[in-house]
C-alpha positions as a Python dict, from the first residue, in 0.01 Angstrom:
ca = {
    (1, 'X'): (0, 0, 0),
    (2, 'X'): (-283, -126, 248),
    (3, 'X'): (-545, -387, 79),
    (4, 'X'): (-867, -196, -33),
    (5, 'X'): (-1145, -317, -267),
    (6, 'X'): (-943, -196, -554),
    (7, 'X'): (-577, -379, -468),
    (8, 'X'): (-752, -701, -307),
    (9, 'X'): (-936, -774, -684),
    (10, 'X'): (-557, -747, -878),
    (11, 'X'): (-386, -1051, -980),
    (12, 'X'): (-29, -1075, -829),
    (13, 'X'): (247, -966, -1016),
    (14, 'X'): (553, -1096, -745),
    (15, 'X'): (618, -1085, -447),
    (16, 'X'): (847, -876, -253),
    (17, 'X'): (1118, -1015, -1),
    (18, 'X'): (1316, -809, 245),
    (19, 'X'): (1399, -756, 600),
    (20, 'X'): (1226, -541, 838),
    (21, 'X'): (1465, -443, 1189),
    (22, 'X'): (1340, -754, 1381),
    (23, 'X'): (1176, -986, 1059),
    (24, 'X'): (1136, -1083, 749),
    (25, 'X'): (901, -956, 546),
    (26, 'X'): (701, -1125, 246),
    (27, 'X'): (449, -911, 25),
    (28, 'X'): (213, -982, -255),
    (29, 'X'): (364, -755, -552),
    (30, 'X'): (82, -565, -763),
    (31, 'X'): (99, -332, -1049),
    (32, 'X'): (-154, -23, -1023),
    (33, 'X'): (-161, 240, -1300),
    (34, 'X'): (-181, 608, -1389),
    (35, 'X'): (-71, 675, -1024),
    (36, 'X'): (-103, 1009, -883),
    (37, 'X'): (8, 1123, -563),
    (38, 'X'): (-4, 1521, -540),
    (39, 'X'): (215, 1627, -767),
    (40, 'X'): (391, 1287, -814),
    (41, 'X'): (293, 1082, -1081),
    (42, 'X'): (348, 716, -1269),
    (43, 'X'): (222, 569, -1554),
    (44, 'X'): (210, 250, -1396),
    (45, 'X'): (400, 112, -1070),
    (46, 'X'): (449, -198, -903),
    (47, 'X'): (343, -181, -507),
    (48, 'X'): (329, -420, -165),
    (49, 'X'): (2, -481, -113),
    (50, 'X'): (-8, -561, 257),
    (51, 'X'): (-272, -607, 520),
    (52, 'X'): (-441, -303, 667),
    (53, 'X'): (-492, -606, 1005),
    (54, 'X'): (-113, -597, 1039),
    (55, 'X'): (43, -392, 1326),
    (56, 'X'): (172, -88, 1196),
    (57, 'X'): (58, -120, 867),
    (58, 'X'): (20, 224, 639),
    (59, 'X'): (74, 331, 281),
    (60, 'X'): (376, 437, 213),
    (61, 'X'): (567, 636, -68),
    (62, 'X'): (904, 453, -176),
    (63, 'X'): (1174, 538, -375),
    (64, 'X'): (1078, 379, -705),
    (65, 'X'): (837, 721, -729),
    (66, 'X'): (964, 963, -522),
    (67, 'X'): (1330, 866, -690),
    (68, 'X'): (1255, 1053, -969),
    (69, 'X'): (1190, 1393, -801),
    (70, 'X'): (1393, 1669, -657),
    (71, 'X'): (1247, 1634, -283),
    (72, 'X'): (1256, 1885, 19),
    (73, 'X'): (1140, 1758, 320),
    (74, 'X'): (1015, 1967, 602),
    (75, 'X'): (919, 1704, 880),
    (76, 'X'): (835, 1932, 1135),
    (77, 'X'): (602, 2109, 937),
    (78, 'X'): (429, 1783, 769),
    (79, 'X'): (567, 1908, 416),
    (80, 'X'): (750, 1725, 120),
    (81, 'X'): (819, 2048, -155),
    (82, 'X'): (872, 1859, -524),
    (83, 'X'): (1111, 1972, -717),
    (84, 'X'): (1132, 2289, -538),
    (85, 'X'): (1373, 2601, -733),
    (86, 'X'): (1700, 2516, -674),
    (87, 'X'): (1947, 2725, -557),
    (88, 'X'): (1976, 2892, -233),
    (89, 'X'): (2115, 2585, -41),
    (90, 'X'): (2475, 2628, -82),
    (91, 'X'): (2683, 2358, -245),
    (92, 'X'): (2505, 2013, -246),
    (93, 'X'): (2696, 1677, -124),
    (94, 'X'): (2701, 1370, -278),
    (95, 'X'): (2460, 1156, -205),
    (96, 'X'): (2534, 766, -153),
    (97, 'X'): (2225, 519, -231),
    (98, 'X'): (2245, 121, -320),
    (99, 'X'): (2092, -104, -568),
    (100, 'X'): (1755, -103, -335),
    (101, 'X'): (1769, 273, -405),
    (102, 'X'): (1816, 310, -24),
    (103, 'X'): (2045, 633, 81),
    (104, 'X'): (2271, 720, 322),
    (105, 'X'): (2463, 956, 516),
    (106, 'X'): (2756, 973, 766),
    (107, 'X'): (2719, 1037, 1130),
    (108, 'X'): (2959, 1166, 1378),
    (109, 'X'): (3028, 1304, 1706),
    (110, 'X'): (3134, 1618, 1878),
    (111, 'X'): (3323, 1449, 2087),
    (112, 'X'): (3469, 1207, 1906),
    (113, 'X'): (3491, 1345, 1561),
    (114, 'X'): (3736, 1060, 1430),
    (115, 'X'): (3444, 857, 1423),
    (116, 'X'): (3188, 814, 1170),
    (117, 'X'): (2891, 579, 1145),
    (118, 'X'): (2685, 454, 807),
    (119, 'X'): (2365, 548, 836),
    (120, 'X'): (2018, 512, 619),
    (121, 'X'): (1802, 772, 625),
    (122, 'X'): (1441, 700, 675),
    (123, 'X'): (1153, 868, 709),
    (124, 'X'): (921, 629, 742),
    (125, 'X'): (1079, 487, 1097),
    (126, 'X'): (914, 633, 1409),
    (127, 'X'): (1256, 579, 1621),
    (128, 'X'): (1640, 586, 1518),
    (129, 'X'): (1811, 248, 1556),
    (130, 'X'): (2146, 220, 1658),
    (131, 'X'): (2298, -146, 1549),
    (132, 'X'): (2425, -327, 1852),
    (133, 'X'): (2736, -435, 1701),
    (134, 'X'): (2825, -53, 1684),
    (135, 'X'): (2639, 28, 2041),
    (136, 'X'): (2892, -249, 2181),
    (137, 'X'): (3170, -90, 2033),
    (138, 'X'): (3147, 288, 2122),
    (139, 'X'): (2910, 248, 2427),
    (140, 'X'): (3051, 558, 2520),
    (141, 'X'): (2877, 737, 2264),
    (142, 'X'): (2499, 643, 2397),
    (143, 'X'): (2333, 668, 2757),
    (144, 'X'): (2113, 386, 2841),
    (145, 'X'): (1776, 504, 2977),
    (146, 'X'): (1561, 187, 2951),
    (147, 'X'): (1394, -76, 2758),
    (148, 'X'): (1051, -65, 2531),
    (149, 'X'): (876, -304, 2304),
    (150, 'X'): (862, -163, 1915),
    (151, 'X'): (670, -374, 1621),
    (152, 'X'): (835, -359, 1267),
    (153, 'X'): (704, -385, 952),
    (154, 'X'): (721, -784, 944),
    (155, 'X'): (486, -742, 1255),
    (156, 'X'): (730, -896, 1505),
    (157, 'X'): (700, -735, 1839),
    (158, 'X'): (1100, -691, 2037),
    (159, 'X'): (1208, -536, 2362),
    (160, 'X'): (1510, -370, 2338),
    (161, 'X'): (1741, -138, 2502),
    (162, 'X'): (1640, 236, 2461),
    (163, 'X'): (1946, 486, 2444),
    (164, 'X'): (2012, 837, 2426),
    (165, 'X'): (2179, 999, 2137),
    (166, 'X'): (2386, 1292, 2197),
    (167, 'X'): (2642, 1541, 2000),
    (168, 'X'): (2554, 1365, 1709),
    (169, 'X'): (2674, 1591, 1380),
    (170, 'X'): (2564, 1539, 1020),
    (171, 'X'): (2643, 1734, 745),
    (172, 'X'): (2841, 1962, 975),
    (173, 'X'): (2500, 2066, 1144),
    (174, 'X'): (2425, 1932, 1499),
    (175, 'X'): (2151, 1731, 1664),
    (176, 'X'): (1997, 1760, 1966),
    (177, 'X'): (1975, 1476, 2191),
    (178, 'X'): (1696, 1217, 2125),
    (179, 'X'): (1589, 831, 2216),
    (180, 'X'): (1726, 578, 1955),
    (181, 'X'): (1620, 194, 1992),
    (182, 'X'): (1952, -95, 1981),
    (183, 'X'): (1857, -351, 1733),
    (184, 'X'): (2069, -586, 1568),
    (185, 'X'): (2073, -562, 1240),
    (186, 'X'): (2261, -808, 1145),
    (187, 'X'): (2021, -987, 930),
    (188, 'X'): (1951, -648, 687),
    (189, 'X'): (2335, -560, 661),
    (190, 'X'): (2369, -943, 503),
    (191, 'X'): (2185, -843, 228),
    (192, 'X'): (2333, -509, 180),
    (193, 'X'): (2658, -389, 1),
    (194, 'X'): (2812, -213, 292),
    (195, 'X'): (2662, -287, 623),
    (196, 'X'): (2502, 7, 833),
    (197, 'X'): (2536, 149, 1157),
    (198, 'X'): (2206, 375, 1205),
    (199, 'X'): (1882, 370, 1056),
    (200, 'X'): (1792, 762, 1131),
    (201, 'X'): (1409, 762, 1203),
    (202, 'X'): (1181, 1058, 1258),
    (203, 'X'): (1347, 1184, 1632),
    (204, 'X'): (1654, 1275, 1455),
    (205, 'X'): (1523, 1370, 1067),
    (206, 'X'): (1271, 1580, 1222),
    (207, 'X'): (1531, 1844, 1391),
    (208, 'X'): (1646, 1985, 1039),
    (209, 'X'): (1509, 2009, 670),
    (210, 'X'): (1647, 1813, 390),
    (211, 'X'): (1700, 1898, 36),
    (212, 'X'): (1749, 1546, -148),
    (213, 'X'): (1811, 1579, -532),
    (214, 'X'): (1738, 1248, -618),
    (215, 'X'): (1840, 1223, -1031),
    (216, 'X'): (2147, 1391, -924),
    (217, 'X'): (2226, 1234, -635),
    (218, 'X'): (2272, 1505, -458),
    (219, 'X'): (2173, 1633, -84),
    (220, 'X'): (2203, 1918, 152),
    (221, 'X'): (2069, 2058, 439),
    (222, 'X'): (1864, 2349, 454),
    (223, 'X'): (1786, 2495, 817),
}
C-alpha cells in the first residue's frame, strides 16, 4: 500500500522481508481496518506500507485478501469477477500454492512436451521471467532478441537479456509468443520450498482468463 496521510500517522506493526527479482525488499508492516475493496472485504489486515517516491511503486491486492475469494480474472478486459457462479468451466485442477500463499502452475512446450517448468503466476509483474539457470539449460526453448533495463519492487534497476517465448502450453491451452526477461532467481528460490522456473507476468496471463478457486485450491481456464 503506497504512504498517504492516513498509513504515514500508524504505528508499525512489523516489518516485512522478502525478495523482489533483482533485491531485497524491506517494508514497514501496518495494520488498517474494516478494509473494503469492491466487493472484498476485511475486518482488519496487516499491509506494506511503502513509498509512493519509489520506482514502480503501486497498491497492490495480495493474497492474504483476495485468498479468501473464488477469483476470475479477465486481464484483457481489466476485470477480476468474485466469487463468480461456478460451474460451466469443466473440471477444475489442483491448484499448488506455498506457505507465502504464492501459486503455481506447470509450463510446457509443443515441441518438447517431456518438459515441464515450475512456474508462479503473477499478476502483478509487467514481464514474464524466465530463470537463467533454466534459460541455460533448454536455450533451445527461447530466441534471444535483445537486452532492456527493468526496476523491481526493491527499486534496483538490471539489464538483462530479453527472450522470446514460444509454443508455450499450460493447462493444455496454448500461448502465443511473447517477450519474457532472464533473471536469476536464485536468491527467491533459496527461500522457497521448491525452486521456480518462470514467474508468468502480464504478456503471458493476459492471453487467456483464469478461474482460481482459492479455498479450494482449485483452478481452470476459461477461454
Amino acid at each position: 500500500m503506497l504512504a498517504d496521510e492516513y498509513t504515514a500517522g500508524l504505528p508499525p506493526a512489523g516489518t516485512s522481508h522478502g525478495h523482489a527479482a533483482f533485491g531485497v525488499v524491506d517494508e514497514t508492516v501496518v495494520r488498517v481496518t474494516d478494509v473494503t475493496v469492491g466487493p472484498l472485504q476485511a475486518p482488519t489486515l496487516d499491509v506494506a506500507r511503502v513509498d509512493g517516491a519509489m520506482p514502480g511503486a503501486q497498491n497492490l491486492l495480495g493474497m492474504d485478501l483476495i485468498g479468501q475469494y473464488r477469483c476470475h480474472f479477465r486481464l484483457r478486459a481489466g476485470v477480476m469477477d468474485v466469487d463468480p457462479p461456478p460451474g460451466g468451466h469443466g473440471a477444475l485442477a489442483d491448484l499448488r500454492t506455498d506457505s507465502r500463499g504464492h501459486f503455481y502452475l506447470d509450463v510446457s512446450w509443443a515441441g518438447a512436451p517431456e518438459l515441464s517448468g515450475y512456474a508462479c503466476w503473477d499478476s502483478g509483474a509487467g514481464i514474464t521471467i524466465v530463470h537463467h539457470g533454466f534459460w541455460q539449460a533448454h536455450r533451445e526453448l527461447f530466441r534471444e532478441i535483445g537486452t532492456a533495463e527493468g526496476t523491481d519492487a526493491s527499486g534496483t534497476r538490471v539489464r538483462t537479456p530479453l527472450v522470446q517465448v514460444s509454443g508455450a502450453v499450460i493447462g493444455q491451452r496454448s500461448f502465443g509468443p511473447h517477450k519474457a526477461a532472464v533473471v536469476d532467481l536464485s536468491a527467491a528460490n533459496a527461500t522457497l520450498e521448491r525452486p521456480m522456473d518462470l514467474i508468468l507476468g502480464y504478456p503471458t496471463l493476459s492471453q487467456a482468463d483464469w478461474l482460481f478457486d482459492f479455498p479450494a485450491k482449485k483452478w481452470a481456464l476459461t477461454t
